[in-house]
C-alpha positions as CSV (number, residue, x, y, z in Angstrom):
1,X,98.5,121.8,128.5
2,X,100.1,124.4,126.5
3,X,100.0,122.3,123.5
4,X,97.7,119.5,121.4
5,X,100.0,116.3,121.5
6,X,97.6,114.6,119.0
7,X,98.2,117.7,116.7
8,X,102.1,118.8,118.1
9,X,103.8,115.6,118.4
10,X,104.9,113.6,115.3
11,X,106.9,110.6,115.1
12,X,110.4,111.1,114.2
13,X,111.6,107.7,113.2
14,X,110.3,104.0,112.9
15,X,111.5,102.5,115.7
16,X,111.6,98.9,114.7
17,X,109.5,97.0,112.6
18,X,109.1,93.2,113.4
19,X,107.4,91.0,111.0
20,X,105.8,87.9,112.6
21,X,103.7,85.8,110.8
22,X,104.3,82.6,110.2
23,X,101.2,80.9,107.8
24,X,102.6,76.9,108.4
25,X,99.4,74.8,107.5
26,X,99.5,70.9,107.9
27,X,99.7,68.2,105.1
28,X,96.0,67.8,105.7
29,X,95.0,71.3,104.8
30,X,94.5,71.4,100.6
31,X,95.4,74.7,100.1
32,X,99.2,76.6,98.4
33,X,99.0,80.2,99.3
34,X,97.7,82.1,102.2
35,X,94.5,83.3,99.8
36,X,93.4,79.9,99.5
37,X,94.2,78.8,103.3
38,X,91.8,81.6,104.1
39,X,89.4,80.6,101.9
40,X,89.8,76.7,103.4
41,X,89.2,78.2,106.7
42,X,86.4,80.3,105.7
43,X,84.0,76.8,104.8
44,X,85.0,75.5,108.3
45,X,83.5,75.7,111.5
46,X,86.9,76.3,113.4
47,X,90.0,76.3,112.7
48,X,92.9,76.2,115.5
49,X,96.1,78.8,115.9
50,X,98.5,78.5,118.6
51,X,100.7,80.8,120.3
52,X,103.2,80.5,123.8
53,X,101.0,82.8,126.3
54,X,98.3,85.6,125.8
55,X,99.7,88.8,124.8
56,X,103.0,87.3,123.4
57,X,103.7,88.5,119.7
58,X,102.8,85.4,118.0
59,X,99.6,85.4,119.9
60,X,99.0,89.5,118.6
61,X,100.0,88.2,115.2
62,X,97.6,85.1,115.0
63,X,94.8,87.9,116.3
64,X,95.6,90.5,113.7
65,X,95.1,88.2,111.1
66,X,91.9,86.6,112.4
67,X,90.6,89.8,112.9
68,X,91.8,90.9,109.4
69,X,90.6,88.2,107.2
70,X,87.4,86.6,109.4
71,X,87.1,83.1,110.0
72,X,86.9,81.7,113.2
73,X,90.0,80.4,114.8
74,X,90.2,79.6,118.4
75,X,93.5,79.8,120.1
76,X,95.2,76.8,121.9
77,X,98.1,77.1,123.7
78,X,101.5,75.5,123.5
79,X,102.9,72.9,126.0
80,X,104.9,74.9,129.1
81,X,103.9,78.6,128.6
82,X,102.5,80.6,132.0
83,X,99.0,81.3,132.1
């Protein structure tokens, strides 16, 4: 190639930007604020997320922030989605 894309291309523009995090804990769960959910989460041996399918966004988001603050979480999945 004539040219580096890694070093010629730049983005122009943000595209779109779609927040989609939703941080909904149940009565049961004694925490206020997302620092002390993770902390809950973080002195149990699981803790469950769910999400419609693999790969949806929901299911991206509930990875990003397993993977960004640590405690284990296995995924279920809601009632009717494709597998």
């Amino acid at each position: 190639m004539p040219f580096d894309p890694e070093r010629d291309i730049v983005p122009a523009s943000l595209t779109y930007e779609l927040p989609n995090v939703a941080l909904v804990a149940s009565q049961h769960v004694p925490s206020k604020t997302p620092q002390d959910f993770i902390a809950w989460a973080k002195t149990r041996d699981q803790v469950t997320y769910g999400s419609p399918g693999v790969g949806t966004s929901p299911h991206l988001s509930g990875a990003l922030f397993v993977s960004a603050t640590s405690p284990r979480h296995p995924r279920f999945y809601l009632p009717g989605h494709a597998r």
